[in-house]
NULORO-454035 format. One line per field, with one value per atom (N, C-alpha, C): atom name; x, y, z. Coordinates in nm, 2 decimals, always signed. Example, Ala and Ser with C-alpha at 12.3 -4.5 7.8 and 13.67 -1.06 7.14 Angstrom:
% NULORO-454035
atome: N  CA  C  N  CA  C
xx: +1.32  +1.23  +1.32  +1.28  +1.37  +1.29
yy: -0.57  -0.45  -0.33  -0.22  -0.11  +0.00
zz: +0.78  +0.78  +0.78  +0.71  +0.71  +0.79
***
This chain:
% NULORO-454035
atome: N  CA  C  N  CA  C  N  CA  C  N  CA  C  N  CA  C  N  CA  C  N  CA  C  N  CA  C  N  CA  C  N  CA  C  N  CA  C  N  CA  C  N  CA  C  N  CA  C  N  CA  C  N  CA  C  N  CA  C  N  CA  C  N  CA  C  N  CA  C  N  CA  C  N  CA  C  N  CA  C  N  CA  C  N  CA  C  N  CA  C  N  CA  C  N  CA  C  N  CA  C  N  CA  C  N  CA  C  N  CA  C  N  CA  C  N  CA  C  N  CA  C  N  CA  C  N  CA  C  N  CA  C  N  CA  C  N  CA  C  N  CA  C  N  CA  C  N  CA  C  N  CA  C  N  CA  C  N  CA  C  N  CA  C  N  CA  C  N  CA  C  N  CA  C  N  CA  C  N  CA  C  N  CA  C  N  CA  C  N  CA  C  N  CA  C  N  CA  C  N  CA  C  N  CA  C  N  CA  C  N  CA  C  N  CA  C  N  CA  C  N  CA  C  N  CA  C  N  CA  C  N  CA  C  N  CA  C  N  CA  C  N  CA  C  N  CA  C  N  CA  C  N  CA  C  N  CA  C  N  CA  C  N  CA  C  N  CA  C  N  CA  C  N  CA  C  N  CA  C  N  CA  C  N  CA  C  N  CA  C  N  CA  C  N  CA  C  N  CA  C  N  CA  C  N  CA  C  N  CA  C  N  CA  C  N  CA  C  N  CA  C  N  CA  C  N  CA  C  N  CA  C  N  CA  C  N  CA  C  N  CA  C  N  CA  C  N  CA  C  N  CA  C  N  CA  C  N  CA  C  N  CA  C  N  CA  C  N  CA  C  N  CA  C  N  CA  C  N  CA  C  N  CA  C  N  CA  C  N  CA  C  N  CA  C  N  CA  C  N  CA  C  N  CA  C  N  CA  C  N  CA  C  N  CA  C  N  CA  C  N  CA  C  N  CA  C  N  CA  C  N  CA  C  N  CA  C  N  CA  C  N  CA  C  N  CA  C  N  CA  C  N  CA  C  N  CA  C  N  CA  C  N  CA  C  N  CA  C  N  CA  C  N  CA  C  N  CA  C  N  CA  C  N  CA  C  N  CA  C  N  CA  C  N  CA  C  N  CA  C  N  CA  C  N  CA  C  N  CA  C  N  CA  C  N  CA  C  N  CA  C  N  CA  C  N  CA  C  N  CA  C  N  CA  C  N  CA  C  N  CA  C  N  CA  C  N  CA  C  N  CA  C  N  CA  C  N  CA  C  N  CA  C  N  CA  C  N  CA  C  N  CA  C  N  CA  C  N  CA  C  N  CA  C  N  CA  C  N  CA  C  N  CA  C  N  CA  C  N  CA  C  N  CA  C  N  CA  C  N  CA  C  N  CA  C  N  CA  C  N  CA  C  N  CA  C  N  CA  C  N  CA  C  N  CA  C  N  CA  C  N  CA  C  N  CA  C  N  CA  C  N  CA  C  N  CA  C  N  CA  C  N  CA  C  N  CA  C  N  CA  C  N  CA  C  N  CA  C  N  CA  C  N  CA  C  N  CA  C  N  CA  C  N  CA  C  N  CA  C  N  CA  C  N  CA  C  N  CA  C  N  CA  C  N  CA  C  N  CA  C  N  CA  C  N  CA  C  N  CA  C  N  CA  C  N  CA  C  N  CA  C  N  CA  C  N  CA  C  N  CA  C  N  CA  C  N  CA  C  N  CA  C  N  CA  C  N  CA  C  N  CA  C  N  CA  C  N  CA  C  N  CA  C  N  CA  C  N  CA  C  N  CA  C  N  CA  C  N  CA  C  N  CA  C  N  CA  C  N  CA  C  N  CA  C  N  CA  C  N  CA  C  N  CA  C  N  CA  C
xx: -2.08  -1.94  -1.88  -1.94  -1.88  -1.91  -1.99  -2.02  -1.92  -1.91  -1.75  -1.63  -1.63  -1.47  -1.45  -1.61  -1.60  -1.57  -1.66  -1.66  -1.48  -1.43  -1.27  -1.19  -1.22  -1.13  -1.15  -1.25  -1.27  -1.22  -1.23  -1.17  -1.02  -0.93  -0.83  -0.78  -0.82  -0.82  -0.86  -0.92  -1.01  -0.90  -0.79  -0.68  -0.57  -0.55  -0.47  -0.35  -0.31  -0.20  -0.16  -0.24  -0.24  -0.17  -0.25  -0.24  -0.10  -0.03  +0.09  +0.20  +0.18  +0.25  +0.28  +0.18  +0.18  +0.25  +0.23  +0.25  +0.43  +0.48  +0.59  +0.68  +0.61  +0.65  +0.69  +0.55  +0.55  +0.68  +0.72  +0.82  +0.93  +0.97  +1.12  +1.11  +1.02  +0.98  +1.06  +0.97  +0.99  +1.15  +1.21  +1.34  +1.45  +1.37  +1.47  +1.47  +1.33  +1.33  +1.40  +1.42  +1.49  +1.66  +1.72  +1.82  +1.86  +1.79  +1.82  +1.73  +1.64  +1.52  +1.42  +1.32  +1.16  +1.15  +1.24  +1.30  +1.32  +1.41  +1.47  +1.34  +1.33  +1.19  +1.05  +0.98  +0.87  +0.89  +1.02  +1.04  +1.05  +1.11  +1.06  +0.89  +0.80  +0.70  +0.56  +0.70  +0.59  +0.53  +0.64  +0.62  +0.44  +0.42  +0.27  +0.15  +0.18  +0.06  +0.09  +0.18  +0.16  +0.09  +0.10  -0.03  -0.09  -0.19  -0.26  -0.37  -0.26  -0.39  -0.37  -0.28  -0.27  -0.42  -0.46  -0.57  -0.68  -0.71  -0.81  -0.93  -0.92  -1.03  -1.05  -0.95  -0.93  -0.99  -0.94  -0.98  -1.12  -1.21  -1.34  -1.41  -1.35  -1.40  -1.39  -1.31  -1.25  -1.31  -1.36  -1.45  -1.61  -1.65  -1.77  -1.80  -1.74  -1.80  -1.87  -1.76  -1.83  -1.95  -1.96  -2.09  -2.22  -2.22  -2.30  -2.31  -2.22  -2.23  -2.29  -2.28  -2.32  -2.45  -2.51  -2.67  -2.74  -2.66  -2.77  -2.77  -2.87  -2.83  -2.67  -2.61  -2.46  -2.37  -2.34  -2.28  -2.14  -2.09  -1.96  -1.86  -1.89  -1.76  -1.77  -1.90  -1.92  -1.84  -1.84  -1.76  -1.60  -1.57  -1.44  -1.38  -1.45  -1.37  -1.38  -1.49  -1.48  -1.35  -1.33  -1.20  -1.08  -1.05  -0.98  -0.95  -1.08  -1.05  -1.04  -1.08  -1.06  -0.90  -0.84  -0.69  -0.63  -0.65  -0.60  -0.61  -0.79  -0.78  -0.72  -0.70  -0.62  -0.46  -0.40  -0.30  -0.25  -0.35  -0.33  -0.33  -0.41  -0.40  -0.28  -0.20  -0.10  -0.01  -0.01  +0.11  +0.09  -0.01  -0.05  -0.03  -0.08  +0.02  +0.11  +0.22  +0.34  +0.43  +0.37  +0.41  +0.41  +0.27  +0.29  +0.36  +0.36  +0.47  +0.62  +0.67  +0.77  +0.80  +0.71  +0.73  +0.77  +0.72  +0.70  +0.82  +0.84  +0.95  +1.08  +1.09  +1.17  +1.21  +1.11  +1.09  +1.13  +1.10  +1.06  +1.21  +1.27  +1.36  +1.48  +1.48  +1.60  +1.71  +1.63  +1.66  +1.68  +1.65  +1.70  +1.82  +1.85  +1.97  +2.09  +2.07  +2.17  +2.18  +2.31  +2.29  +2.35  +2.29  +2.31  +2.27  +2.11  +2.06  +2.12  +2.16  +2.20  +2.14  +2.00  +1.87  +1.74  +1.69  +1.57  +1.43  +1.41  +1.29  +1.17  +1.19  +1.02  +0.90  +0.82  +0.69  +0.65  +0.71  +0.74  +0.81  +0.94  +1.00  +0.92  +0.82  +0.77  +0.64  +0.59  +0.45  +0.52  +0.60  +0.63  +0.65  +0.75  +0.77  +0.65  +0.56  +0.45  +0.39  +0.37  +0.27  +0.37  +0.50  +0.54  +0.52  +0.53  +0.47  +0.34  +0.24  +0.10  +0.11  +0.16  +0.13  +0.21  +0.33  +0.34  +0.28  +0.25  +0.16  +0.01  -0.04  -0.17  -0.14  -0.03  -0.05  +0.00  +0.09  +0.10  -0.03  -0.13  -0.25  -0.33  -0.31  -0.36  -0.38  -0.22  -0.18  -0.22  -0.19  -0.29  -0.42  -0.47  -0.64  -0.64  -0.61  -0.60  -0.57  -0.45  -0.46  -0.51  -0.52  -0.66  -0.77  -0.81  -0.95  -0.95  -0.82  -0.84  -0.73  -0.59  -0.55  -0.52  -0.55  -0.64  -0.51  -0.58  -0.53  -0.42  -0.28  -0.22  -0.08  -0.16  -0.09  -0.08  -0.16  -0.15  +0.02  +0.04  +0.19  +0.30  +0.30  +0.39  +0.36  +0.22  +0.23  +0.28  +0.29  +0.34  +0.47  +0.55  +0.69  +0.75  +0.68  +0.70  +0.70  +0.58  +0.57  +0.72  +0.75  +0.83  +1.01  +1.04  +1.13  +1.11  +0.99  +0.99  +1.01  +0.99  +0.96  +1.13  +1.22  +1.36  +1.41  +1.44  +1.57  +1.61  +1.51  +1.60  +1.70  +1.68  +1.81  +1.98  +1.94  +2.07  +2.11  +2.04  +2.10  +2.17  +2.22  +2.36  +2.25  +2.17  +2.11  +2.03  +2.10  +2.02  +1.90  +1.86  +1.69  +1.60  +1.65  +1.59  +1.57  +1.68  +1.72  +1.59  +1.63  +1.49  +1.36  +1.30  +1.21  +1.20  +1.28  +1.27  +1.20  +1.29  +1.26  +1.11  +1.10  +0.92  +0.86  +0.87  +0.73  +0.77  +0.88  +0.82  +0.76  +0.85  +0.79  +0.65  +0.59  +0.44  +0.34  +0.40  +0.33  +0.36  +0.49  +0.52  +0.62  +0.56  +0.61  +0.71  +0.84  +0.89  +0.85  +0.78  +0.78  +0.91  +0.93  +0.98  +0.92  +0.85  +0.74  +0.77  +0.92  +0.98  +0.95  +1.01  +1.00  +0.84  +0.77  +0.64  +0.57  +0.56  +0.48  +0.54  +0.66  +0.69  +0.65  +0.59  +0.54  +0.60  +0.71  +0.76  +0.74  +0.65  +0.66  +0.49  +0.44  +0.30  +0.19  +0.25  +0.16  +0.24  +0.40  +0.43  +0.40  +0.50  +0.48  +0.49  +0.58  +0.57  +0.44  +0.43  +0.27  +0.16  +0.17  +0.05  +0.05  +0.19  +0.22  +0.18  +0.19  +0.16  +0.01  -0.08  -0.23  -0.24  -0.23  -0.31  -0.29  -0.14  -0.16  -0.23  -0.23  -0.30  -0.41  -0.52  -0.64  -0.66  -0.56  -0.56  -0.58  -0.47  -0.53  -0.65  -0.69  -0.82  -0.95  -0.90  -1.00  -1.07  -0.89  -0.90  -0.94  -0.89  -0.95  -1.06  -1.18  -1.31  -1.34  -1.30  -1.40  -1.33  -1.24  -1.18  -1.33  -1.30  -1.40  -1.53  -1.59  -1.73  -1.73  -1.63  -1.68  -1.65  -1.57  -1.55  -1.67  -1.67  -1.79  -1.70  -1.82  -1.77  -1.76  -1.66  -1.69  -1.83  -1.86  -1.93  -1.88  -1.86  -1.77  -1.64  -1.52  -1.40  -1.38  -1.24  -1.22  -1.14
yy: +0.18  +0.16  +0.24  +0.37  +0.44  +0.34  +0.30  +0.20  +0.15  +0.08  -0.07  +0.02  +0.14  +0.20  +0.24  +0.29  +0.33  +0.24  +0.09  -0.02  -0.05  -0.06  -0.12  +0.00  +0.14  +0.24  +0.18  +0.14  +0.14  +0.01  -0.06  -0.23  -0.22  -0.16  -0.12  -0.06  +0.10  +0.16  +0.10  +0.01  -0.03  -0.12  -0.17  -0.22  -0.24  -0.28  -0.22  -0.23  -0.32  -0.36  -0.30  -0.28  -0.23  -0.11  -0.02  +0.10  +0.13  +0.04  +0.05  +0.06  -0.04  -0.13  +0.01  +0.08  +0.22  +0.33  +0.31  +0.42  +0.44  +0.31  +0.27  +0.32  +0.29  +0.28  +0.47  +0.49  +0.67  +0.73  +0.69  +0.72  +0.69  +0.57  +0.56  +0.65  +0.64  +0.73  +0.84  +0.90  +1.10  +1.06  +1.01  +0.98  +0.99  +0.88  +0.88  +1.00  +1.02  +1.20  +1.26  +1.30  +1.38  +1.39  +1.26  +1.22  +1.21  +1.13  +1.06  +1.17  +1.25  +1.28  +1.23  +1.27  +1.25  +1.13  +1.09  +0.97  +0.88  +0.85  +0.74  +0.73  +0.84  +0.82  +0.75  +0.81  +0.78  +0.60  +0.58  +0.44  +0.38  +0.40  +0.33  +0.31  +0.40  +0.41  +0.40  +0.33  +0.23  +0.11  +0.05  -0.08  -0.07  +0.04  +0.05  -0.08  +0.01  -0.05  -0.23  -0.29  -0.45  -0.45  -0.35  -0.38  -0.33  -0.25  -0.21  -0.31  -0.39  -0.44  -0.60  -0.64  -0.74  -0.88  -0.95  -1.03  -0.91  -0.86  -0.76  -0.82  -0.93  -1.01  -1.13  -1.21  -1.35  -1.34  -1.21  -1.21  -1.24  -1.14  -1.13  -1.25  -1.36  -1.43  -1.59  -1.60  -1.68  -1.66  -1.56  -1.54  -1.51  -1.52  -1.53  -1.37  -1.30  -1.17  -1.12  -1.20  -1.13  -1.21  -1.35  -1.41  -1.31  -1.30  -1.18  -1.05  -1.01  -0.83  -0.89  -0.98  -1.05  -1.11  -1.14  -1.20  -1.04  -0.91  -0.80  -0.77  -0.67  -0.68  -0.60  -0.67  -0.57  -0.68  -0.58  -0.66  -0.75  -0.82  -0.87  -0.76  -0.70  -0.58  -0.48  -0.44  -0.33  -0.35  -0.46  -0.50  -0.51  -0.55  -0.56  -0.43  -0.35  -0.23  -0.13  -0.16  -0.12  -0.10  -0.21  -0.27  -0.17  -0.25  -0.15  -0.02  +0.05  +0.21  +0.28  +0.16  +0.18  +0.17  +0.07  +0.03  +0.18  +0.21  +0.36  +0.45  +0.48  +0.60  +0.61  +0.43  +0.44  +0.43  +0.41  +0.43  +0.59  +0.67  +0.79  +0.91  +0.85  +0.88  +0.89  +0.78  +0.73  +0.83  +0.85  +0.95  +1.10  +1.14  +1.28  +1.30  +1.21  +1.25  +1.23  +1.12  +1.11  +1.26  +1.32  +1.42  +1.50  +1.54  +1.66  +1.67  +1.54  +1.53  +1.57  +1.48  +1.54  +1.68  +1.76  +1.89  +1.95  +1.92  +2.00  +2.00  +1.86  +1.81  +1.86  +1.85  +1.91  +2.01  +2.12  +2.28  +2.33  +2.31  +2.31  +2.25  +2.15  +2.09  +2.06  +2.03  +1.94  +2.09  +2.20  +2.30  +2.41  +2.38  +2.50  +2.45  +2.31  +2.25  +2.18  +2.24  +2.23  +2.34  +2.35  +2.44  +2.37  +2.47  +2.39  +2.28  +2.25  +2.09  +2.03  +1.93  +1.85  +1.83  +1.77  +1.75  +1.82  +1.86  +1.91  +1.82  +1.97  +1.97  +2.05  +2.07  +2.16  +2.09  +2.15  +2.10  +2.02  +2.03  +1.99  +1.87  +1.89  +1.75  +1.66  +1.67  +1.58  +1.52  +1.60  +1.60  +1.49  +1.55  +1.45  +1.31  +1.31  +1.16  +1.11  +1.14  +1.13  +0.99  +1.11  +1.06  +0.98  +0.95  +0.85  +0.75  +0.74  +0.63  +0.59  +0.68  +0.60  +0.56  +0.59  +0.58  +0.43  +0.40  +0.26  +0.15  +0.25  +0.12  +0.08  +0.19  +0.15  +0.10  +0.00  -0.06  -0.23  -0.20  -0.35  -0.38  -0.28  -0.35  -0.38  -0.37  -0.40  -0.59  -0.57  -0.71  -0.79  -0.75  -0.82  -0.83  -0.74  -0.74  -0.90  -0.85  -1.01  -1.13  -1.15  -1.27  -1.28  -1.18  -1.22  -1.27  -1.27  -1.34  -1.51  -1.51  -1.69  -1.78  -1.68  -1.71  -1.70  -1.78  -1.78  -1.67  -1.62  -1.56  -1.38  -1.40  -1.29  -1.37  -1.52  -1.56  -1.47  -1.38  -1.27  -1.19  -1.18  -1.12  -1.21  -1.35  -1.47  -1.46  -1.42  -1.47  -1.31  -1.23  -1.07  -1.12  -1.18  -1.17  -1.26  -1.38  -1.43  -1.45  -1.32  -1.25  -1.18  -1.07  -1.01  -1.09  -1.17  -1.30  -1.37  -1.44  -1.49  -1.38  -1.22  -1.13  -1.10  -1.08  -1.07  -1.15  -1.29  -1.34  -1.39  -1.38  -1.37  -1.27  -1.17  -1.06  -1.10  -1.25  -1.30  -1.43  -1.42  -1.56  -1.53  -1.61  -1.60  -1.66  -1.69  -1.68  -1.55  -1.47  -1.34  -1.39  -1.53  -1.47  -1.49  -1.55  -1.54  -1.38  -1.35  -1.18  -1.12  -1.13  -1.04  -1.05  -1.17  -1.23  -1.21  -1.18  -1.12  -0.97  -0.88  -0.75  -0.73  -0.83  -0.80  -0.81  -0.89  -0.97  -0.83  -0.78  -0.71  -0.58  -0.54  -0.45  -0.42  -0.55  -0.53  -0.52  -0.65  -0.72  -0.61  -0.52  -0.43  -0.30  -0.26  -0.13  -0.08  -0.03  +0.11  +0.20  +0.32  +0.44  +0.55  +0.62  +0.71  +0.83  +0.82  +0.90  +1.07  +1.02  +1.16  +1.28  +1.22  +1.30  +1.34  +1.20  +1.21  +1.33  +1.33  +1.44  +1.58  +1.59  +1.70  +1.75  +1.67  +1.72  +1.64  +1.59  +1.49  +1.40  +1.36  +1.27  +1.13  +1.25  +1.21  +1.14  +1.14  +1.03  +0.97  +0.93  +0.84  +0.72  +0.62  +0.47  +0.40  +0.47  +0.39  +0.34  +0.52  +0.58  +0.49  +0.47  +0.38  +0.26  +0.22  +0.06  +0.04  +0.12  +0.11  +0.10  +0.24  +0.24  +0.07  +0.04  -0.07  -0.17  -0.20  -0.36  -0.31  -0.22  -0.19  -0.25  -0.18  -0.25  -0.37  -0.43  -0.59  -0.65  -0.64  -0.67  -0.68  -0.52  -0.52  -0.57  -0.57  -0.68  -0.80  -0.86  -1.02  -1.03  -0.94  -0.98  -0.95  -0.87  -0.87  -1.03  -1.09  -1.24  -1.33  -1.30  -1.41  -1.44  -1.31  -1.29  -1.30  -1.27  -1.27  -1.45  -1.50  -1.65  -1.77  -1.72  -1.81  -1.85  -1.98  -2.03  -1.98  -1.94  -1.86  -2.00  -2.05  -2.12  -2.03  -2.09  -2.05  -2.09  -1.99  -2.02  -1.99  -2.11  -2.09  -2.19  -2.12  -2.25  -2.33
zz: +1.28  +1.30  +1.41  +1.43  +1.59  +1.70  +1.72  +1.83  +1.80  +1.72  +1.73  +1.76  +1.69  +1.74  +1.89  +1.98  +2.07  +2.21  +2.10  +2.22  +2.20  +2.12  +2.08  +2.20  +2.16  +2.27  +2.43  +2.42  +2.59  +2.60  +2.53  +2.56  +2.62  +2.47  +2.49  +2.62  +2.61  +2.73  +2.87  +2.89  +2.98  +3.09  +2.99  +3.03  +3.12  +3.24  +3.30  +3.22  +3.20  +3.17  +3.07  +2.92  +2.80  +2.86  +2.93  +2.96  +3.02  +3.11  +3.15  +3.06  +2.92  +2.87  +2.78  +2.75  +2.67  +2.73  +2.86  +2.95  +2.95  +2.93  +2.91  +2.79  +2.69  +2.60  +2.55  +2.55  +2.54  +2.64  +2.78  +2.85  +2.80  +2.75  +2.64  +2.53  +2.45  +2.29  +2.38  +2.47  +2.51  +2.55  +2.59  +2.63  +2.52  +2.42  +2.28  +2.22  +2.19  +2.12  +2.14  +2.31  +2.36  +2.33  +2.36  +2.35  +2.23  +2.10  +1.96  +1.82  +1.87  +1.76  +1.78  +1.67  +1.66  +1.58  +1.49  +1.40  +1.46  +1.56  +1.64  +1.75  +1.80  +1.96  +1.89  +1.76  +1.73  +1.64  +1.59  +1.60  +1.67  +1.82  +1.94  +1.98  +1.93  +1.99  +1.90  +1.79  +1.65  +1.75  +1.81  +1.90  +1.95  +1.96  +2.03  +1.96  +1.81  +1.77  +1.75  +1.78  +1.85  +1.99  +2.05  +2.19  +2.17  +2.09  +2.06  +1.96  +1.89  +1.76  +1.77  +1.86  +1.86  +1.88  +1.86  +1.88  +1.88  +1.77  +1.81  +1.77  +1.67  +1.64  +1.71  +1.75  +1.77  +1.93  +2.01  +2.11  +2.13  +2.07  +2.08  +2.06  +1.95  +1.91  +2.04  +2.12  +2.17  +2.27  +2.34  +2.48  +2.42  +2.32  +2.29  +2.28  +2.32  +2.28  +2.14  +2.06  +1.93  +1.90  +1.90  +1.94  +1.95  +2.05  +2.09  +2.07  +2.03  +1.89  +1.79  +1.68  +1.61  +1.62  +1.73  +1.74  +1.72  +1.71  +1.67  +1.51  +1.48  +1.34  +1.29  +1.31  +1.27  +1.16  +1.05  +0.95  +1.01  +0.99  +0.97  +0.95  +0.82  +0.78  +0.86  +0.92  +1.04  +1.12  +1.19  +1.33  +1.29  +1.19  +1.18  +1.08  +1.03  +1.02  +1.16  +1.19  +1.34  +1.36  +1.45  +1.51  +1.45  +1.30  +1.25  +1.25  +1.26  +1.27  +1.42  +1.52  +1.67  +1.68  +1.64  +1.65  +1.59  +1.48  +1.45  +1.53  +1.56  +1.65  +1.80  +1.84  +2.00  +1.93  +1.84  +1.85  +1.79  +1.72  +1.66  +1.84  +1.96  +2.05  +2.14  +2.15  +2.21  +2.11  +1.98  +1.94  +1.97  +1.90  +1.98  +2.16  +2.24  +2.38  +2.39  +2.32  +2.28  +2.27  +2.14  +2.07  +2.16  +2.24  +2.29  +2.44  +2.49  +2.62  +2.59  +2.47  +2.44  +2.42  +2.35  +2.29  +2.41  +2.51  +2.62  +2.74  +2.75  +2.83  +2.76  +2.61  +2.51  +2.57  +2.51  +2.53  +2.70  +2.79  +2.92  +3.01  +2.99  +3.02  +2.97  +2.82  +2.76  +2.74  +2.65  +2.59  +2.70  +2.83  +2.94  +2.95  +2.98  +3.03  +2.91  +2.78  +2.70  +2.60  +2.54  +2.44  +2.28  +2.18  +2.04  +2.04  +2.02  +2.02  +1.89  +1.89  +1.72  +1.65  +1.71  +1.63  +1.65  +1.56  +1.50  +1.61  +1.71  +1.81  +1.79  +1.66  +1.66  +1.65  +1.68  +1.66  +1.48  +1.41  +1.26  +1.25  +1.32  +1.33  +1.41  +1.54  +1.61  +1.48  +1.46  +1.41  +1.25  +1.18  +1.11  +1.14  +1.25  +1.31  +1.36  +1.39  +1.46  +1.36  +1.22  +1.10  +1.02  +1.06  +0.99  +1.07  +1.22  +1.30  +1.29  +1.23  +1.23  +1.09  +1.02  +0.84  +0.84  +0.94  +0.95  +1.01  +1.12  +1.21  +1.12  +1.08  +0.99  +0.89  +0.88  +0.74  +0.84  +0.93  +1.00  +1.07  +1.13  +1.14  +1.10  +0.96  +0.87  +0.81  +0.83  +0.83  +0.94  +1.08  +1.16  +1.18  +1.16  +1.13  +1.04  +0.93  +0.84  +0.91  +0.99  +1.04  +1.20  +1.24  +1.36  +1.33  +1.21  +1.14  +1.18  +1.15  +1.16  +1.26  +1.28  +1.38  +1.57  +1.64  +1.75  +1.82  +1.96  +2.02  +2.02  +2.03  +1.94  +1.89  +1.81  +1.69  +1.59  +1.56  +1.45  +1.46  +1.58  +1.63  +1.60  +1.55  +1.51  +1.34  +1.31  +1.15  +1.08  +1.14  +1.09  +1.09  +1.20  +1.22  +1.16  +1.10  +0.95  +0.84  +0.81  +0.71  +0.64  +0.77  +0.73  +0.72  +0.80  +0.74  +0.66  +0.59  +0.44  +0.32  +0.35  +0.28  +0.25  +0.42  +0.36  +0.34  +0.41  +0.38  +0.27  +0.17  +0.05  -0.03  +0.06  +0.02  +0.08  +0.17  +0.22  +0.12  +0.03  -0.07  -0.13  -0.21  -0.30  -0.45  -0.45  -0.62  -0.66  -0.76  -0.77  -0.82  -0.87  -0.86  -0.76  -0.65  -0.55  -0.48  -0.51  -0.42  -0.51  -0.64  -0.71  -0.69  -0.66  -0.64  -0.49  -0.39  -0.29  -0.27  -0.33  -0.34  -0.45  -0.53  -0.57  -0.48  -0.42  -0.29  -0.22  -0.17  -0.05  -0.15  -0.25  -0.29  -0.31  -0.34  -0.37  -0.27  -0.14  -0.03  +0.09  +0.12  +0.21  +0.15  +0.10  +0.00  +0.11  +0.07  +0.14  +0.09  +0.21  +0.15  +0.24  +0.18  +0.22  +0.30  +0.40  +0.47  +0.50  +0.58  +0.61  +0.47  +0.36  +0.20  +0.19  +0.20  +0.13  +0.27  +0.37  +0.46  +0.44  +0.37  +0.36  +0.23  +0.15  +0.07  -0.11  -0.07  -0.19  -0.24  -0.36  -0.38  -0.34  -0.27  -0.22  -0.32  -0.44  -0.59  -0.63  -0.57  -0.64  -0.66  -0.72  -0.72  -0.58  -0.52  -0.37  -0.30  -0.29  -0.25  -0.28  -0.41  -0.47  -0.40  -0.46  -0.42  -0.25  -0.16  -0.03  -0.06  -0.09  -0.07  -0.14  -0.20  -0.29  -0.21  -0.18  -0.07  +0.07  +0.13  +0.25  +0.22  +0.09  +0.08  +0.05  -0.02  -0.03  +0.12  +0.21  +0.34  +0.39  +0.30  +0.47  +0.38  +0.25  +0.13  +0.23  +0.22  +0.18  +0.37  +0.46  +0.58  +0.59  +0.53  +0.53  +0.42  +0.31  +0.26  +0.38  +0.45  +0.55  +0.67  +0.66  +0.82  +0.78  +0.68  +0.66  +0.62  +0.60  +0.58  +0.66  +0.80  +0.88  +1.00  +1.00  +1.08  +1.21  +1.32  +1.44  +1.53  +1.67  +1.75  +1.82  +1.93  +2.05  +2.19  +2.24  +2.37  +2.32  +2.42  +2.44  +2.32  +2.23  +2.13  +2.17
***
């Protein structure tokens, strides 16, 4: 499984474009932080992990690459928790330089040239925002891991963003059992957790908690019998 995370970092990284597209993005985050907090910046710079995990399977599969990972002895679930824990550790990367450009540009610049900051610049406030940005992105690529299994290219980025519109718009209806029946599905299918509370220490076993761990692994369940049972093209599909 290191091989598959290591070949995934370098794919990623390998990127020009990815690389910009990050490079970008970390430059608004450190901007918002600076300006808005570690709350508002590290929500700008959730955006990551969509270019980070986007087609992470479909890709491989559509240029034959995986074809050929696959002609060695390497499991199915190998290669795609791979993937999985590569998409973590390149986006757990992108926050940590995130974090610490900010801290620094913070400390170094923001705080020479103002006085009485409004919001909370420590190293505590970043580092939380940090881990509430990965604790969300690892559960949305979770969800695309799932539908990169079967849908081509970074269609996985159209069936997330449907997901999450079949999941609300029933909180815009006028029949309360639709609205109820709304708030189960997301509750069960995309839990809110309260991250801010839970890294500080609140609440870290509750029901949310759970309810988050348990559908995460449903995902990466049902995208391992997905994946281990789809007949592969060869070549371009």
């Amino acid at each position: 499984m290191i091989e598959m995370i290591r070949r995934f970092v370098r794919q990623r990284f390998g990127s020009a474009g990815l690389v910009v597209a990050l490079v970008v993005l970390g430059l608004v985050s450190l901007l918002t932080v600076a300006a808005q907090g570690a709350a508002a910046g590290f929500g700008m710079a959730g955006w990551a992990i969509f270019v980070i995990a986007a087609g992470s399977v479909s890709r491989d599969i559509s240029s034959g690459a995986l074809q050929m990972i696959l002609s060695r002895p390497i499991r199915r679930t190998l290669y795609l928790f791979g993937r999985y824990f590569g998409i973590l550790l390149s986006y757990a990367l992108f926050l940590v330089a995130t974090s610490v450009l900010s801290f620094l540009f913070i400390h170094l610049v923001v705080l020479k040239t103002t006085r009485g900051p409004a919001v909370d610049f420590s190293a505590s406030a970043l580092a939380v925002g940090a881990g509430q940005a990965f604790l969300t992105g690892a559960f949305d690529a979770s969800i695309l891991l799932l539908f990169s299994t079967f849908l081509p290219g970074i269609a996985d980025l159209l069936g997330l963003l449907l997901l999450y519109l079949a999941l609300n718009l029933p909180q815009f209806s006028q029949a309360p059992w639709l609205k109820t029946a709304g708030e189960r599905a997301r509750e069960n299918m995309m839990p809110p957790v309260e991250w801010t509370r839970v890294l500080r220490g609140d609440g870290l076993l509750g029901a949310a908690t759970g309810r988050w761990v348990f559908a995460l692994t449903i995902y990466l369940v049902l995208a391992a019998i997905v994946f281990s049972r789809r007949e592969l093209p060869y070549g371009q599909d």
